[in-house]
C-alpha positions, 0 to 999 in steps of 0.5 A: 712561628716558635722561631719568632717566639724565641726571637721575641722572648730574647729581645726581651730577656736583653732589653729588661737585663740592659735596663736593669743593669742601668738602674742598678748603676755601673760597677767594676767586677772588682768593686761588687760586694758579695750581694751585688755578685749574687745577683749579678749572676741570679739576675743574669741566669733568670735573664737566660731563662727567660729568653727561652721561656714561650710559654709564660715570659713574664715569670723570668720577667717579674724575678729579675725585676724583683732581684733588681728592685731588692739590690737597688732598695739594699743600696739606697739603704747602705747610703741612707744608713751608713751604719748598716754596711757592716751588716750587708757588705761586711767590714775590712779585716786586717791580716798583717800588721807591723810583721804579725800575721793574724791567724784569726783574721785569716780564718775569717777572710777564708784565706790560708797562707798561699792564698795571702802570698798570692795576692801579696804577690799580685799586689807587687809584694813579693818579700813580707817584710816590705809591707807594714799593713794588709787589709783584706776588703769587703770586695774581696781585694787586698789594700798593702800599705808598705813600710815606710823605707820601702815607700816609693819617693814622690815629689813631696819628699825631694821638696819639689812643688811640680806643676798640677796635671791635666787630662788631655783632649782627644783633637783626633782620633783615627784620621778624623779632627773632633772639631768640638774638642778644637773649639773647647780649648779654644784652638782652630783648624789653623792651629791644629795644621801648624801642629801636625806640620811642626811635627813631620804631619802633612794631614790629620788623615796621618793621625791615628790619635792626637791629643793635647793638654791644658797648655796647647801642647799637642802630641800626635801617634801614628797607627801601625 
């Protein structure tokens, strides 16, 4: 019977964790301000507690909902209220500019010297002298801007105009043909088997993944 309880309780403890990730909306670990990972992690140790908890589950239960409900209002305040983001997820700070390093800056980031180069250095930037400006973000990551000479060139600066890119559409993934994305871009069966023929293919079945663009440019991979 305790058996069943703490089955119960730990179904519970993942559908109420699930849904209120889902209100509280999807962000990367690295984009989370210094409140979201506090309670990314409060709400995930109630959610813990709560799967164990036989005796009164719905305490565990009202605390994440609680910890839920505060994250999803201080969110939809910072979006009403754009003003007040300076005060609940804090501002850029910037540690270098134009070769000055700023100790103060620094300081305020909780940041010492070592750990400044480290993330210059997980940037791509392991000579200073190639970064014009560093800023520390509120979300804990290091924006470089580089100085100019050191800038990769891009088409603009060659006076090239290239054509603008697109997203290719999955026609096959792993032997199976997405007929749905073949309708989409306005192609057929026909179509997709003169592709695969043109390119050393006898069948879709051949394909681990094939893709094609807004062109009707069709590539196809093999899995290994």
């Amino acid at each position: 019977m305790q058996v069943l309880q703490v089955i119960l309780t730990a179904a519970l403890s993942a559908a109420a964790l699930f849904l209120i990730a889902k209100i509280m909306g999807h962000k990367e670990v690295a984009q989370l301000d210094f409140f979201d990972y506090i309670t990314g992690i409060t709400i995930g140790s109630i959610a813990a507690e709560l799967a164990t908890e036989l005796e009164e589950p719905w305490k565990p239960l009202i605390a994440m909902a609680v910890y839920g409900a505060v994250a999803v209002c201080i969110d939809a305040v910072t979006k009403k209220l754009p003003r007040t983001r300076k005060y609940i997820n804090g501002t850029p700070t910037i540690l270098m500019d134009h070769g000055k390093l700023y100790r103060d800056n620094l300081k305020k980031a909780k940041l010492d010297l070592s750990e400044f180069m480290l993330m210059c250095r997980q940037a791509g930037y392991f000579d200073l002298n190639d970064i014009q400006t560093a800023v520390f973000e509120y979300n804990g990551r290091l924006s470089v801007l580089p100085v100019s000479a050191k800038r990769p060139a891009n088409p603009g600066d060659l006076g090239l105009t290239p054509p603008a890119e697109s997203i290719c559409t999955e026609l096959i993934m792993d032997g199976r043909v997405l007929e749905e994305n073949l309708k989409r871009m306005g192609v057929d069966d026909a179509w997709l088997q003169k592709q695969l023929e043109s390119q050393g293919y006898h069948s879709p079945k051949e394909v681990f993944l094939g893709v094609c663009d807004r062109d009707k440019n069709a590539s196809f991979f093999r899995g290994k």
